[in-house]
C-alpha positions as CSV (number, residue, x, y, z in Angstrom):
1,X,26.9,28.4,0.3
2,X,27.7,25.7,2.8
3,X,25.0,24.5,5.3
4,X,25.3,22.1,8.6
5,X,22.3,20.8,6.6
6,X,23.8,18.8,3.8
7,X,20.5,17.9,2.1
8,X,19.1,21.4,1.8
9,X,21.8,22.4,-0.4
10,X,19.8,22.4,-3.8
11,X,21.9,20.3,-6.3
12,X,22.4,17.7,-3.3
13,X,18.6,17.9,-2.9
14,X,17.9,17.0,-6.3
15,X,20.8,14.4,-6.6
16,X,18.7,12.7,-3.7
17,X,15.2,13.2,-4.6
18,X,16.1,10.9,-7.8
19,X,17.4,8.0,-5.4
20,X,15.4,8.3,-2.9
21,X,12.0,8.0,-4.8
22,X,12.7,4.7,-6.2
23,X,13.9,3.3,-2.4
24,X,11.6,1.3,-0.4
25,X,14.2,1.5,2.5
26,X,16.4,4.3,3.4
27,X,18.8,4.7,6.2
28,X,20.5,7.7,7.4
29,X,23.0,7.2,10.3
30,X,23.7,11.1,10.2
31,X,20.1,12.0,9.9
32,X,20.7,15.2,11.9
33,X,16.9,16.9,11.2
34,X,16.5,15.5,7.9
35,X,13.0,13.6,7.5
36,X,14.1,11.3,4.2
37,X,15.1,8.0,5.4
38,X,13.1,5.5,7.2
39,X,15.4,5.0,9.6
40,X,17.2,7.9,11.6
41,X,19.9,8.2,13.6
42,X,22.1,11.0,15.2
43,X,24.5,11.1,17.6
44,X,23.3,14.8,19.1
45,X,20.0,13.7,20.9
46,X,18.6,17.3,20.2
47,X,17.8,16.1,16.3
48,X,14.1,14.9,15.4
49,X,16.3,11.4,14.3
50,X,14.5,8.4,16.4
51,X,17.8,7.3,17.4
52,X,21.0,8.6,19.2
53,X,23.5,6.1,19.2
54,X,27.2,6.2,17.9
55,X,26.8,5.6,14.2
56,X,28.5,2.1,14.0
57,X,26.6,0.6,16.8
58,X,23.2,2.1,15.1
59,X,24.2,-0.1,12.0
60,X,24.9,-3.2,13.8
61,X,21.3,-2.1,15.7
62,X,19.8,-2.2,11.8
63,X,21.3,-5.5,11.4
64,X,19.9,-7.0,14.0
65,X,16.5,-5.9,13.7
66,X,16.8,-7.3,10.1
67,X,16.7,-3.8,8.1
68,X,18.2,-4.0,4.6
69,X,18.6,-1.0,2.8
70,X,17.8,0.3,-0.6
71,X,19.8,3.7,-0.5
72,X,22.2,4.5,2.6
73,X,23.6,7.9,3.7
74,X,26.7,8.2,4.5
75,X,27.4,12.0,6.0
76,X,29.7,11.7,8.7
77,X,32.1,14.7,10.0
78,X,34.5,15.4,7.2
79,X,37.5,16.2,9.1
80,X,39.1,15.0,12.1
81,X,38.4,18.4,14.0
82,X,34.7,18.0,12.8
83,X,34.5,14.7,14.4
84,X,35.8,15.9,17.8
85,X,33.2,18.5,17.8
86,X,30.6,16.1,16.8
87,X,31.5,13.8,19.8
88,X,32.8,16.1,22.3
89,X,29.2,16.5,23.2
90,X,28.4,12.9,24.0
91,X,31.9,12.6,25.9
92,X,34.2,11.2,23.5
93,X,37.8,12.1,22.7
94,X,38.7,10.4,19.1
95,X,42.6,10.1,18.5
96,X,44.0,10.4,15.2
97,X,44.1,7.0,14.6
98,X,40.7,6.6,15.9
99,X,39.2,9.0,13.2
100,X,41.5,7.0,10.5
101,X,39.8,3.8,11.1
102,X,36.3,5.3,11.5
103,X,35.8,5.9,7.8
104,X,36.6,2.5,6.6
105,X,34.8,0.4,9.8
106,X,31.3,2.5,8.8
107,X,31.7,1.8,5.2
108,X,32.2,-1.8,6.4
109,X,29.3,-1.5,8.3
110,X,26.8,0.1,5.8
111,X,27.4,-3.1,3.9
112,X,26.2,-5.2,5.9
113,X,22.4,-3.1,6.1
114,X,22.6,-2.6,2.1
115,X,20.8,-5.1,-0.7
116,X,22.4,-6.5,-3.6
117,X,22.4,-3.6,-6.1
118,X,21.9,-1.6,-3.4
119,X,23.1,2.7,-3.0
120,X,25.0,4.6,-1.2
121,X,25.8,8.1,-1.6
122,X,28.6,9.5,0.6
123,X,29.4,13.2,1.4
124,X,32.7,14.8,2.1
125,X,35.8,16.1,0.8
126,X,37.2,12.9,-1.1
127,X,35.5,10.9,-4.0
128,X,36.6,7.6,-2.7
129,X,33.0,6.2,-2.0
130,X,32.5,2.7,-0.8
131,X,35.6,0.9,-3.0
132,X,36.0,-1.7,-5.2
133,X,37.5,-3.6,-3.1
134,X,33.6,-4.1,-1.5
135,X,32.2,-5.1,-4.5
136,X,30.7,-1.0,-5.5
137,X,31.0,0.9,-8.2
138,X,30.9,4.4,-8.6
139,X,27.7,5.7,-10.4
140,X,28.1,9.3,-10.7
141,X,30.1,12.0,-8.7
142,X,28.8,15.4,-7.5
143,X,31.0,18.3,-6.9
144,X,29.7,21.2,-4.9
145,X,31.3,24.3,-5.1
146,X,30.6,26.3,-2.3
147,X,32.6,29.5,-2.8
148,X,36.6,30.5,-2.3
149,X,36.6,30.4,1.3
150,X,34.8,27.0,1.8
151,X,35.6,23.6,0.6
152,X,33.6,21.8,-1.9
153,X,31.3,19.2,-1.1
154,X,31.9,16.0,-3.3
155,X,29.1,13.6,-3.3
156,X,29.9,10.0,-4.7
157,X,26.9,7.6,-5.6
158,X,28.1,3.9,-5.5
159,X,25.9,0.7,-6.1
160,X,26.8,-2.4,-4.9
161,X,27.1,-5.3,-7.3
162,X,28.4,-8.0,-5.0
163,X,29.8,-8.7,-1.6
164,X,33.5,-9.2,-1.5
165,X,33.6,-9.0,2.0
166,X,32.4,-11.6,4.8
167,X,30.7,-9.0,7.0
């Protein structure tokens, strides 16, 4: 079954468990309550994540400070109505074309926190992952079946090779 808590679903937990030991740096921007990553960060300031900022300006906060990732989450709101929920909360209204330019400015972002051969594993409803197009290829795909009623969770692993992007 589905659960808010992306990481406890067990095939997901084991897909991370085999990333994560090998990582000497991990950062979460969607941490919710999840204890993984080094680095934490959630938007709802009612999560055990050390941060609360708005997911983008966490990454450029990672930047700054000099944090370079091994393995990088990236479990934002699938949907356009789950990313009004998530925000309505903090204040925000995201437009349409807000939401449609969200997905490819964090992936932009992420790359500039992740080393060379670096991983990210993204969670949604798509397979797209990070894109060739910034230098990643697509390890291996996970595809969560949740039930009739639900949609499946697809989990893309991408490593990044090289930077094809002046970030």
């Amino acid at each position: 079954m589905p659960n808010t808590n992306t990481f406890a679903i067990p095939p997901i937990a084991n897909l991370i468990a085999r990333y994560a030991e090998k990582a000497a740096c991990i950062v979460d921007p969607f941490a919710r309550n999840s204890r993984i990553a080094h680095y934490r960060n959630d938007l709802n300031p009612n999560t055990k994540a050390e941060y609360h900022l708005d997911c983008l300006d966490f990454l450029r906060l990672m930047k700054e400070k000099g944090v370079m990732a091994d393995l990088l989450f990236l479990d934002p709101p699938s949907t356009f109505h789950q990313m009004n929920e998530a925000y309505q909360g903090v204040g925000k209204k995201i437009t349409g074309r807000e939401s449609q330019r969200f997905y490819g400015d964090l992936r932009t972002a992420a790359l500039g926190i992740l080393k060379p051969r670096g991983i990210v594993i993204s969670f949604g409803y798509n397979s797209i992952g990070m894109g060739k197009s910034r230098g990643c290829k697509i390890l291996e795909i996970l595809l969560v079946c949740h039930g009739r009623a639900h949609n499946d969770t697809i989990v893309t692993v991408d490593q990044l090779l090289h930077y094809k992007l002046d970030i």
